[in-house]
C-alpha positions as CSV (number, residue, x, y, z in Angstrom):
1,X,71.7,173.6,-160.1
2,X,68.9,170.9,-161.2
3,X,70.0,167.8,-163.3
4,X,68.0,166.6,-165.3
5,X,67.0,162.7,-164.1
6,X,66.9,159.7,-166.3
7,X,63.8,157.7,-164.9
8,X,61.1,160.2,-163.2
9,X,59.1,158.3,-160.3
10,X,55.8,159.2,-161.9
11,X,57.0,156.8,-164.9
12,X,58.2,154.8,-162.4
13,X,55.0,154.3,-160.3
14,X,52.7,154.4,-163.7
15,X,54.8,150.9,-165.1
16,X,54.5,147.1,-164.5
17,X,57.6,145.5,-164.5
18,X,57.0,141.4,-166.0
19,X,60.5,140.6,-166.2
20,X,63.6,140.7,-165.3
21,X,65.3,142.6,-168.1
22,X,62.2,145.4,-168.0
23,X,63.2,145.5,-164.2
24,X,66.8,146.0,-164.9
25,X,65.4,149.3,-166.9
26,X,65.2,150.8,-163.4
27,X,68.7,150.1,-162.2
28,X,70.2,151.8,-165.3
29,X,72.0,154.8,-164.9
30,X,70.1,157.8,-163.6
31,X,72.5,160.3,-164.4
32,X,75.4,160.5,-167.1
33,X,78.3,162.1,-168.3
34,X,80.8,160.6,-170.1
35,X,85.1,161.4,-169.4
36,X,88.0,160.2,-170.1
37,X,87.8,158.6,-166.7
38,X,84.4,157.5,-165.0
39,X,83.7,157.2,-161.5
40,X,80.4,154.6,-161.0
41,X,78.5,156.6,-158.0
42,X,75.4,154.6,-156.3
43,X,73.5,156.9,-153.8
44,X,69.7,156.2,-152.8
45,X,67.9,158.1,-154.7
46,X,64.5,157.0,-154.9
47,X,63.0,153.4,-153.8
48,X,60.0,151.3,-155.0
49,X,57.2,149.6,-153.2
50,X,56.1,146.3,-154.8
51,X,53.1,144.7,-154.6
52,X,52.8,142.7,-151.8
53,X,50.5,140.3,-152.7
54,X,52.3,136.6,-152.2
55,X,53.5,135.3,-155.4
56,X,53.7,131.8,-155.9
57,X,57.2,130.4,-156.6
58,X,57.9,127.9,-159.3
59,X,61.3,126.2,-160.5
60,X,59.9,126.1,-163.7
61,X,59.4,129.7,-164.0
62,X,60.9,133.0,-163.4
63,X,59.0,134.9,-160.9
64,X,57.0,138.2,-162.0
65,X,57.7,141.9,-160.2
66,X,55.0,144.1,-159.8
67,X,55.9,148.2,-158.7
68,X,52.9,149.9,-157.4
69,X,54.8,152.8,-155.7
70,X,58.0,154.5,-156.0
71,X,58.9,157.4,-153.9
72,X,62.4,159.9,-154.0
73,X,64.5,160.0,-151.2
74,X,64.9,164.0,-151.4
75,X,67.7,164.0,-148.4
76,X,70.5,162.5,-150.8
77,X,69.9,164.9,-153.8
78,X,72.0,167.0,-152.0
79,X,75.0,164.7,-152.4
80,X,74.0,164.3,-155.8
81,X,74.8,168.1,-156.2
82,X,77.6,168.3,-154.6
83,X,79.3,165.3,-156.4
84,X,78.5,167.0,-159.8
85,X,80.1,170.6,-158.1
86,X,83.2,168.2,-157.5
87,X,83.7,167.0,-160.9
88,X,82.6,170.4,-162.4
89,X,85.5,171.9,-160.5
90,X,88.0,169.5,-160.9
91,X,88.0,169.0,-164.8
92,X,88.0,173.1,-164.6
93,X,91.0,172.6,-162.9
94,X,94.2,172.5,-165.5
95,X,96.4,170.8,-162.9
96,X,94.8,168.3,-161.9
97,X,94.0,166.0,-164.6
98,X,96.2,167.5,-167.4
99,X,94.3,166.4,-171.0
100,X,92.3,164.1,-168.8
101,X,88.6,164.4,-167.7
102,X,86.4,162.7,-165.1
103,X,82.8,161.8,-166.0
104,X,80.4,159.7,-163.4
105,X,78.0,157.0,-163.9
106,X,74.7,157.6,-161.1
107,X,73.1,154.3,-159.6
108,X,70.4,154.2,-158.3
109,X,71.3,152.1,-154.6
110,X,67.9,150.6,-153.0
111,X,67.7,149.8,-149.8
112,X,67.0,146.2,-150.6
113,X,69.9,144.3,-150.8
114,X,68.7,142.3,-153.6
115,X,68.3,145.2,-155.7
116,X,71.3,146.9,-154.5
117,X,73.5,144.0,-155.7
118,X,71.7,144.0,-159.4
119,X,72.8,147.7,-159.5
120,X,76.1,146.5,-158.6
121,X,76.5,144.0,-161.4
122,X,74.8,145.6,-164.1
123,X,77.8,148.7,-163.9
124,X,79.8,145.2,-164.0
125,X,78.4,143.4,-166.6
126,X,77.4,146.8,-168.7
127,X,73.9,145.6,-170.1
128,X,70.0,145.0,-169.3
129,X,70.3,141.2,-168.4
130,X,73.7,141.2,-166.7
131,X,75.8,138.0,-167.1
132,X,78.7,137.3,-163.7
133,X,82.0,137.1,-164.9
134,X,81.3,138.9,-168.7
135,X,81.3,142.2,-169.5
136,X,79.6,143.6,-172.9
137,X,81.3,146.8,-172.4
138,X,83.5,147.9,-175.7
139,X,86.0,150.3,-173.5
140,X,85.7,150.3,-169.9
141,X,86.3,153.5,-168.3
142,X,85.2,153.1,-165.3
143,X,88.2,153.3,-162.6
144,X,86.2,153.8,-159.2
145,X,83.6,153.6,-157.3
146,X,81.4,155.7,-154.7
147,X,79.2,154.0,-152.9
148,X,76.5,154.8,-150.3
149,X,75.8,157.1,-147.8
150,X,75.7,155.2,-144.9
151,X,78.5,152.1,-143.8
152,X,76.3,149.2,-144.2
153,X,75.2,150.4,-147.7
154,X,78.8,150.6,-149.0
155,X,80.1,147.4,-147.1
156,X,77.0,145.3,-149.4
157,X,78.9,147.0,-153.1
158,X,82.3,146.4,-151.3
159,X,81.9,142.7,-150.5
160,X,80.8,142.1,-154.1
161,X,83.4,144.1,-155.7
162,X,85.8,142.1,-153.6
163,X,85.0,138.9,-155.8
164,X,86.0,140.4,-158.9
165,X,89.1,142.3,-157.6
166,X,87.7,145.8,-158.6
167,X,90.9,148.2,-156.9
168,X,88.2,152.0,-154.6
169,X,91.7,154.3,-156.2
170,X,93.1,154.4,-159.6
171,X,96.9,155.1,-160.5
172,X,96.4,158.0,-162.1
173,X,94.6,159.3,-158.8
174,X,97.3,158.2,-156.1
175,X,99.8,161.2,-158.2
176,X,97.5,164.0,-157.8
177,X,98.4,166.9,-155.1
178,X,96.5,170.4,-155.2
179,X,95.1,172.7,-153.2
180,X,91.9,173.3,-152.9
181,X,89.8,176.5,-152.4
182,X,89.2,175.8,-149.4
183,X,93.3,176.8,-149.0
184,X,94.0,172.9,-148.1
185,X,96.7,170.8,-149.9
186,X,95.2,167.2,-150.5
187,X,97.6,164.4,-151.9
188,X,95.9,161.0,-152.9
189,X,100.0,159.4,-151.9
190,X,99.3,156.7,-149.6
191,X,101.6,157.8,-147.2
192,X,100.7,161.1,-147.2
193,X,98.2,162.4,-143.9
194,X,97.0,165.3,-145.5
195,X,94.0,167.7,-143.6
196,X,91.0,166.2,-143.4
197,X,87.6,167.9,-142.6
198,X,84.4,166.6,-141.9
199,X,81.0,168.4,-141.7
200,X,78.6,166.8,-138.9
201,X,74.8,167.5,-140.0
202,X,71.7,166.8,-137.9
203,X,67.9,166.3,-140.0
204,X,66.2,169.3,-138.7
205,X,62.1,168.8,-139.2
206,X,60.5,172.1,-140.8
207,X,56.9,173.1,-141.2
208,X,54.9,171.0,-144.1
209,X,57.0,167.8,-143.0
210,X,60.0,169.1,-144.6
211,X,63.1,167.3,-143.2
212,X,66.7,169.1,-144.0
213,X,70.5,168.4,-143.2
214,X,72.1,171.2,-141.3
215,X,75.2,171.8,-140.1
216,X,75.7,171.7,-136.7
217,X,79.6,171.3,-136.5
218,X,82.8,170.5,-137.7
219,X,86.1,167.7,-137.6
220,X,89.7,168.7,-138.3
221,X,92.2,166.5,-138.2
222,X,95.7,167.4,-139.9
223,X,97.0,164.1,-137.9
224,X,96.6,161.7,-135.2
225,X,97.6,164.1,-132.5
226,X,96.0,167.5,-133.7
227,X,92.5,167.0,-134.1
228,X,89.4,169.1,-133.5
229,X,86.2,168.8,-132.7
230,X,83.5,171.1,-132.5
231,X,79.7,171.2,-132.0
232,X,77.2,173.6,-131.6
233,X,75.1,171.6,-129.3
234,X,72.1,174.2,-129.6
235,X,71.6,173.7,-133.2
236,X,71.2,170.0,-132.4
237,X,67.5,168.4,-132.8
238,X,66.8,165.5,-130.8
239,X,63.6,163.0,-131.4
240,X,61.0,163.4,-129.2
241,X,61.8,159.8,-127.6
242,X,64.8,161.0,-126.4
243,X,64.6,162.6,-122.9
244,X,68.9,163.7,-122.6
245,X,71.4,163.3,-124.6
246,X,72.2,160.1,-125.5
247,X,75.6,158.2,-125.0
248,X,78.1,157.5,-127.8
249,X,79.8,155.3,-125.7
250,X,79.2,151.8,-124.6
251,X,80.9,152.3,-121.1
252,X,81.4,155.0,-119.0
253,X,85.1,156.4,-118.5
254,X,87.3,154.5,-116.1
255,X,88.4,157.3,-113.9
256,X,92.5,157.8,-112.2
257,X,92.8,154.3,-109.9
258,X,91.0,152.2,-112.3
259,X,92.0,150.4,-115.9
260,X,90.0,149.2,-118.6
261,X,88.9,145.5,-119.0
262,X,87.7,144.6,-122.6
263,X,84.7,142.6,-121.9
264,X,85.1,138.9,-124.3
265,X,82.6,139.0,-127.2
266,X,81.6,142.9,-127.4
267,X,82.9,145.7,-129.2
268,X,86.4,147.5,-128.5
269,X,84.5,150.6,-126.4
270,X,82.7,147.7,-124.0
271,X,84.8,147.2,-120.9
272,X,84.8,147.5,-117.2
273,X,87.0,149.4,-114.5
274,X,88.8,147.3,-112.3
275,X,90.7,148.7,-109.6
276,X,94.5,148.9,-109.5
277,X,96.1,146.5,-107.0
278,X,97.7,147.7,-103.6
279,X,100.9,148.3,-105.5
280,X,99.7,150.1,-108.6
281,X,98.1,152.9,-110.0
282,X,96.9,155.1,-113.2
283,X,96.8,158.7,-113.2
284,X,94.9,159.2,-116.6
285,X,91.5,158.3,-117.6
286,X,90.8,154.6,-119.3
287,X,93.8,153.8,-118.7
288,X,94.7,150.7,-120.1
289,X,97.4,149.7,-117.9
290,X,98.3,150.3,-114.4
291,X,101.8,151.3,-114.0
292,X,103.6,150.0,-110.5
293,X,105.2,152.3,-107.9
294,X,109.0,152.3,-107.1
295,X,109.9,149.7,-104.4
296,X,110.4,153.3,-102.0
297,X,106.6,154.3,-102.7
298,X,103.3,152.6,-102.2
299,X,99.9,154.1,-103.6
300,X,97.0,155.9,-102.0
301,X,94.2,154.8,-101.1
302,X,92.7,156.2,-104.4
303,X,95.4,154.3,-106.6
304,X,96.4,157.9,-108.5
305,X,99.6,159.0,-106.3
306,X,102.2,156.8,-105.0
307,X,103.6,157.8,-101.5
308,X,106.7,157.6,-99.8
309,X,107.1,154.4,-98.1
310,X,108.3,155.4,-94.0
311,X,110.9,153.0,-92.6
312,X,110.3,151.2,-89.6
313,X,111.6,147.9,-87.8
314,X,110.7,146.1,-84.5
315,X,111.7,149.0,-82.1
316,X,111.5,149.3,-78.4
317,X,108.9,151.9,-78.5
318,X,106.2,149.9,-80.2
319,X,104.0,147.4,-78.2
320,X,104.9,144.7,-79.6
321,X,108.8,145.0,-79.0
322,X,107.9,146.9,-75.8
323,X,105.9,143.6,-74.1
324,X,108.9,141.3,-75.8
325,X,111.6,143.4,-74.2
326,X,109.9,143.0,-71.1
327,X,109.3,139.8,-70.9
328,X,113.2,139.4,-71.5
329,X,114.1,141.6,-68.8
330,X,111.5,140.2,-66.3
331,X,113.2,136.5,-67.1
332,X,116.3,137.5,-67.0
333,X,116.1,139.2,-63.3
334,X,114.3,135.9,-62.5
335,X,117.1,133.9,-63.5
336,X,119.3,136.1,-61.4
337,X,117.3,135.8,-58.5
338,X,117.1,131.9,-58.8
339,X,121.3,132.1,-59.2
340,X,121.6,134.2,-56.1
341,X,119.3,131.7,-54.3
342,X,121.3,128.7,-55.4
343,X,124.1,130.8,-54.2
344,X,123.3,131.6,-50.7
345,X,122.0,127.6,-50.2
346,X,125.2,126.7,-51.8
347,X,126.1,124.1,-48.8
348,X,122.8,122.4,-49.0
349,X,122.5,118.6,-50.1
350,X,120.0,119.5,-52.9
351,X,122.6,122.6,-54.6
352,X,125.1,120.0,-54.2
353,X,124.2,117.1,-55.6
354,X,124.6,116.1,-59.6
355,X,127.4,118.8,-60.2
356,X,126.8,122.2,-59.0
357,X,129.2,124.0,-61.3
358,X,127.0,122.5,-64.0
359,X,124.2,124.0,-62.4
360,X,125.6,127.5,-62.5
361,X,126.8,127.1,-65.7
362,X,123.4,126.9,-67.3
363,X,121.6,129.5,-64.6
364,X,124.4,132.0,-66.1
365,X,123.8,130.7,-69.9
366,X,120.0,131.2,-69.5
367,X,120.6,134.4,-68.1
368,X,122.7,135.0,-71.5
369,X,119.8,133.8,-73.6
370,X,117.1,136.0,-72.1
371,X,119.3,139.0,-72.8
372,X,120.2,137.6,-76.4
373,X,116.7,138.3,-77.3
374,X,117.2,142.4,-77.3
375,X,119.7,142.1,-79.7
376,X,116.7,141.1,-82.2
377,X,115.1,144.6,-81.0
378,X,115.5,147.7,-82.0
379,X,117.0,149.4,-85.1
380,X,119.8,147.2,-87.0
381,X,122.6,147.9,-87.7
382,X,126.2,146.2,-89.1
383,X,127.0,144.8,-85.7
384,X,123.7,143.7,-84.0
385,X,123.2,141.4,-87.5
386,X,126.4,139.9,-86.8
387,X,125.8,139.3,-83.0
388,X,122.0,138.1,-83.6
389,X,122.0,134.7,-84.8
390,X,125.7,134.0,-83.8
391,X,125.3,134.2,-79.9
392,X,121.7,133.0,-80.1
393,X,123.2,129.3,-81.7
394,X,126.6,130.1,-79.3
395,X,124.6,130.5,-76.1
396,X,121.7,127.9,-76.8
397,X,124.6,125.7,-77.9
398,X,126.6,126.1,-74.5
399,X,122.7,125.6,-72.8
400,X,121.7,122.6,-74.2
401,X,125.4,121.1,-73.7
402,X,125.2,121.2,-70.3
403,X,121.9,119.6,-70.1
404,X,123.5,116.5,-71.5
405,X,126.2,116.8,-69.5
406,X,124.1,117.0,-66.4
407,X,122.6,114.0,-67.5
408,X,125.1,111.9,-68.6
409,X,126.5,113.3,-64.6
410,X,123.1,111.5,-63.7
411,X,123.5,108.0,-65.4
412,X,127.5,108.0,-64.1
413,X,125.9,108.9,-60.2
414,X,124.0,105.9,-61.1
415,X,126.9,103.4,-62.5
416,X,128.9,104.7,-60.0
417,X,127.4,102.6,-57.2
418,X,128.3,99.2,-58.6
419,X,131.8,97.7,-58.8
420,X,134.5,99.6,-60.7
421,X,137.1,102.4,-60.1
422,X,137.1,104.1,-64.1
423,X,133.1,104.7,-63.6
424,X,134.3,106.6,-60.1
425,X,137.1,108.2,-61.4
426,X,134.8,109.8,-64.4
427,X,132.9,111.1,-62.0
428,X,135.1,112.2,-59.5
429,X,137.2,114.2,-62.6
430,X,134.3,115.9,-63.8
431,X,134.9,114.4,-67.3
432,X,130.7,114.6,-68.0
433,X,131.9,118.5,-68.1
434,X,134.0,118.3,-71.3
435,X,130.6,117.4,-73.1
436,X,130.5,121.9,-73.3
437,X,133.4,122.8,-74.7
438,X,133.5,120.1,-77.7
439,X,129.7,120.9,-78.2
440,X,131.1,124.7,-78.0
441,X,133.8,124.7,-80.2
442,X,131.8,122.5,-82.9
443,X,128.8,125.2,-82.8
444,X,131.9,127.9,-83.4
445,X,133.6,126.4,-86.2
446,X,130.1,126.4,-88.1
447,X,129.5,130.0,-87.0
448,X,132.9,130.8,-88.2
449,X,132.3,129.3,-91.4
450,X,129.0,131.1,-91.9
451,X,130.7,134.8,-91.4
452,X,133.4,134.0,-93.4
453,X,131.1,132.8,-96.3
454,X,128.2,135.1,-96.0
455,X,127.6,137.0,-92.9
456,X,124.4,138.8,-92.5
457,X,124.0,142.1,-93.5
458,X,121.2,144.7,-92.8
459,X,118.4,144.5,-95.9
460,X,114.3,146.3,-95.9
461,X,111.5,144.4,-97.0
462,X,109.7,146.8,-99.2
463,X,106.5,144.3,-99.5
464,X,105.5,142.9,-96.4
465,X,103.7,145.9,-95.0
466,X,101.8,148.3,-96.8
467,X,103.1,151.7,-96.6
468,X,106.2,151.0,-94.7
469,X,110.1,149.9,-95.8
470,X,111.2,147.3,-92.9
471,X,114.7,147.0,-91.7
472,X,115.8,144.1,-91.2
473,X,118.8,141.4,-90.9
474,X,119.4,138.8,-93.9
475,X,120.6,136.1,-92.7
476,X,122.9,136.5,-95.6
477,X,123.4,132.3,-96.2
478,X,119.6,130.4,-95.6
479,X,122.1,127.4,-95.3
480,X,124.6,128.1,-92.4
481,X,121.6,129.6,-90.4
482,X,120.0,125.8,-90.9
483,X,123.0,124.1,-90.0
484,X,123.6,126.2,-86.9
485,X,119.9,125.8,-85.9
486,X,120.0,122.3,-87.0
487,X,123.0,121.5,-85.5
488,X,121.5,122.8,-82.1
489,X,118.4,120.5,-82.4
490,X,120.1,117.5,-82.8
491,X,122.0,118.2,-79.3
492,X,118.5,118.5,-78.2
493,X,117.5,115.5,-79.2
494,X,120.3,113.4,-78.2
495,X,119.8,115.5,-74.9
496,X,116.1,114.5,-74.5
497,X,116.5,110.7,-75.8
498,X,119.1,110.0,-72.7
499,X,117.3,111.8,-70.3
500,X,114.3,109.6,-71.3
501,X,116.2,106.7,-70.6
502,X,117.6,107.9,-67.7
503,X,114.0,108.9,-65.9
504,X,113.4,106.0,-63.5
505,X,116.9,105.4,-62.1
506,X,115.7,104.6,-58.4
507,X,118.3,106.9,-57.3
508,X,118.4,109.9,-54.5
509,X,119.9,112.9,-57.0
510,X,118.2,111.6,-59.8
511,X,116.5,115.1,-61.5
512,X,116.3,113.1,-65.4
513,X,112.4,113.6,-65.7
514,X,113.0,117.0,-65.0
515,X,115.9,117.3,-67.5
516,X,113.3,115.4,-69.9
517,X,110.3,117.6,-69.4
518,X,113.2,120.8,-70.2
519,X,113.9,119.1,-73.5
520,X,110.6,118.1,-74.1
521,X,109.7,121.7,-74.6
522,X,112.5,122.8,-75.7
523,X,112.2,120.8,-78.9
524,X,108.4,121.4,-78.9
525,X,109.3,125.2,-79.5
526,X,111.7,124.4,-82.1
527,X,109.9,122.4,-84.2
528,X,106.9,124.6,-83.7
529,X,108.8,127.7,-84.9
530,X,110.1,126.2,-88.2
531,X,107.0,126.7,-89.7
532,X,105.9,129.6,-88.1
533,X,108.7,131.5,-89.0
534,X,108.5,130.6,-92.9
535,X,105.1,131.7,-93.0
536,X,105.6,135.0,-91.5
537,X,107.3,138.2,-93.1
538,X,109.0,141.4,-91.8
539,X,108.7,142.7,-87.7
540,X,106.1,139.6,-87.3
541,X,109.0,136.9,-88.7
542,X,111.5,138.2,-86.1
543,X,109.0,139.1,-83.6
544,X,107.7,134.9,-83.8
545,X,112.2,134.5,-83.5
546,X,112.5,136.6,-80.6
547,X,109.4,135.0,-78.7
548,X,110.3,131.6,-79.3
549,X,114.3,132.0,-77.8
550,X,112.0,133.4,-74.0
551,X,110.2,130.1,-74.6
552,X,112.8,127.7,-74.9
553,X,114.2,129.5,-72.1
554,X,111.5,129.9,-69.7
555,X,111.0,125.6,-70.3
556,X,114.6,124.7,-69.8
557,X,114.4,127.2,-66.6
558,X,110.9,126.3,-64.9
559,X,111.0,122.5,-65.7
560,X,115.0,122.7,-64.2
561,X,115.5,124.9,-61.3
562,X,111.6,126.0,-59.8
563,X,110.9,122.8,-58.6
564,X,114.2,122.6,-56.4
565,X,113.3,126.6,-55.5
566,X,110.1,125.4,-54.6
567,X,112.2,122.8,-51.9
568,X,114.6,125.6,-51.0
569,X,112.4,128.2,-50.1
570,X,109.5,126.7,-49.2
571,X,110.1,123.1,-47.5
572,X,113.8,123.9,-46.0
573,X,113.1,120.3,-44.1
574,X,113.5,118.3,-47.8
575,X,116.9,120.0,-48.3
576,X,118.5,118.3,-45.6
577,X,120.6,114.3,-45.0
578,X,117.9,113.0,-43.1
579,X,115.0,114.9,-45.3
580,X,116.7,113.1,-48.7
581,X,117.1,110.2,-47.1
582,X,113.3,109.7,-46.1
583,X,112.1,110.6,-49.8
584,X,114.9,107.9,-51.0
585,X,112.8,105.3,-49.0
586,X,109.5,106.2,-50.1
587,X,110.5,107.6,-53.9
588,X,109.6,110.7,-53.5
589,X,112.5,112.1,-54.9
């Protein structure tokens, strides 16, 4: 099939063009038929060289064109044929367009914008010298338009045809549905996905410098989901310049682990692989989102499996409850060894001075609070989260009570020298000793409170650790804990502030510095583990509890009973009348 073109390029490259209506001559219509309904088509089809000497530009006048070439673009002839095929077939078609028939309108589409655009407006305008906004055209036919072969050629006509509201599918058209030969139905409906099949061609050179399109594969796409590709990747001509393949994409693939990051500014297909975080993970490529594990599960190191999480608490087994469960057992057979000294010495003046059952009372309590510590250890359960924090604030309560009261036994030794029988009679009754119980039962009524409120109850801390589910004890009410612990400090601090005051009593049995050092670090532990402890999570957070009961412990024991051990064991001539007598003269004691 040859058609038969309207403009030749010899006639082309043989004529001056000195105007603007002459030069409109070349943008008329190459090819023609008329219809019922006409489709305007602009394809390249040939382009001119003008002269390019440098013409001089007046307001005044209108500038002069000179063509001193024109060449045809032989590659897109082929389109031209197959558009005229299409129309051939279609008006042959009685179904289709019933007592209708399509004709087409060929333009000529330069590369040049400029030109381009007059082609453009003079299938607008319908004359030579085109007019914007008039049209000199008796019946307009004309219904749609196909423009370009290539998507920067048909965005210049779309942008223009934009301004005057020119619809690229007529009514009539939307209604049609056929089949074609190729056995296909196609339906112009809008909401309609019909099967859509596209031909991919590569320019393969051949001898004489003849360049040709060729088929090298095939798209199908019926819908979103069922597509097809296919290429026959040796049929495929490359340039010389290119060495491989080249890449269609502007980043590589983010591989399973990793998720796309659109990069600010640069197309959709530009972005960069980041890593899922420690508790995510994406098992497809370019991902776009990383989708967490369960609370159960934790990922791999690769970030594409999640694995089960193992459960694990501070046990016995592990070095670090191992060295704190000895460390409570070593203290606590010290403290019994220091209470079966103070036993078998029981007679001498330095175990019976300032109240010895006080004395044994708090030997036995910080033997209770070494042993305490275990109950943090190990795996918990209903009973040891119940007994945790209660006997630690019950025991420590019953501890620090008695330093008071030992104390307060100190300043009454004292008083009891001057003038007065109630001072003697305190003394002589004990009644410094009903400081424990009162402190006691106050310490039990909040305890009471806080298990019948909210006790605390076994919970796991899926998040503190990687890879593991911790067991632990809630404390079920953050507030009872805090008014247990801070009930306990303040009897520390009243503790400390009398034995302060008490320190330079110039009196034989006076022990207050050494009660005042105890509750010096005592207190120092205390206030040192509040912040401690909130910044920790999981085995370290009761690991930091565990080790700072031993502390408080070991001060209240070393700063109370080892330097009268020291006495006992190791100068037997201090624990006697006459030896406490001669440090009462020279203030030793």
């Amino acid at each position: 099939m040859v058609l038969e073109l309207y403009k030749t390029p010899q006639a082309l490259s043989n004529s001056q063009v000195k105007n603007d209506e002459n030069c409109l001559d070349y943008l008329k219509p190459s090819v023609f038929r008329d219809g019922d309904l006409v489709l305007g088509v602009f394809f390249p089809l040939y382009y001119m060289e003008p002269e390019r000497e440098m013409i001089q530009l007046s307001f005044l006048l209108k500038p002069e064109y000179k063509v001193v070439a024109s060449w045809w673009l032989w590659k897109n002839y082929q389109h031209v044929l197959a558009f005229h095929f299409a129309i051939q077939e279609i008006n042959k078609n009685p179904h289709l367009l019933p007592n209708m028939s399509l004709g087409f309108q060929f333009y000529n589409g330069f590369p040049s914008d400029q030109f381009n655009l007059w082609s453009t407006l003079h299938w607008l305008s319908g004359q030579g010298i085109f007019v914007p906004n008039y049209n000199c055209k008796k019946q307009d036919k004309s219904v749609a338009i196909i423009a370009g072969t290539t998507a920067t050629f048909s965005a210049e006509i779309g942008t223009l045809l934009e301004l005057y509201k020119i619809p690229q599918l007529h009514p009539l058209l939307k209604k049609i549905q056929f089949r074609n030969s190729a056995g296909y139905d196609i339906s112009f409906h809008e909401t309609r996905h019909d099967v859509v099949q596209y031909d991919i061609q590569n320019i393969v050179n051949f001898p004489v410098g003849l360049g040709l399109m060729v088929n090298i594969g095939k798209f199908f796409s019926k819908s979103s989901q069922d597509q097809a590709l296919v290429i026959n990747e040796e049929m495929i001509e490359w340039p010389i310049a290119f060495k491989e393949t080249p890449q269609s994409v502007c980043s590589q693939s983010c591989g399973p682990g990793f998720r796309k990051v659109p990069q600010e500014g640069r197309p959709v297909c530009c972005y960069t692989c980041t890593f899922c975080t420690d508790r995510d993970i994406s098992k497809q490529t370019d991902a776009e989102q990383c989708i967490p594990c369960a609370d159960h599960e934790y990922p791999n190191m690769e970030r594409n499996r999640c694995l089960p999480k193992l459960v694990t608490f501070l046990a016995f087994e592990e070095s670090l409850g191992m060295a704190l469960a000895c460390m409570a057992l070593c203290f606590s057979v010290l403290t019994a060894a220091i209470l079966w000294v103070f036993v078998k010495h029981r007679d001498t003046p330095i175990v019976k001075a300032n109240n010895r059952t006080l004395r044994y009372i708090l030997r036995i309590t910080l033997l209770l609070c070494f042993l305490c510590s275990l109950l943090f250890l190990g795996r918990p359960n209903t009973a040891t989260c119940l007994l945790q924090q209660i006997t630690f604030g019950l025991v420590f309560t019953v501890a620090v009570s008695t330093v008071l009261a030992k104390t307060i036994t100190v300043i009454l030794a004292f008083k009891v020298t001057k003038p007065g029988r109630t001072i003697r009679r305190l003394l002589v009754s004990g009644a410094s000793n009903s400081v424990i119980p009162i402190c006691f039962l106050i310490q039990l009524a909040l305890c009471g409170i806080w298990l019948g409120t909210s006790p605390p109850f076994i919970d796991t801390d899926a998040h503190s650790e990687h890879g593991h589910i911790i067991l632990v004890c809630n404390k079920g009410s953050a507030t009872a804990f805090y008014c247990v612990l801070g009930y306990l400090g303040s009897l520390a601090l009243a503790s400390f502030t009398v034995a302060f005051l008490a320190r330079n009593l110039p009196d034989t049995f006076n022990e207050a510095k050494f009660l005042t050092f105890s509750m010096l670090v005592f207190c120092s532990v205390w206030v040192t583990f509040l912040p401690v402890y909130h910044s920790t999570k999981g085995k370290v957070m009761v690991a930091v509890e565990v080790f700072s009961i031993l502390a408080s412990s070991v001060g209240l024991l070393g700063c109370i009973f080892l330097p009268k051990c020291y006495i006992i064991l190791l100068r037997p001539e201090r624990n006697s009348l006459k030896g406490l007598k001669k440090r009462a003269s020279s203030k030793e004691f």
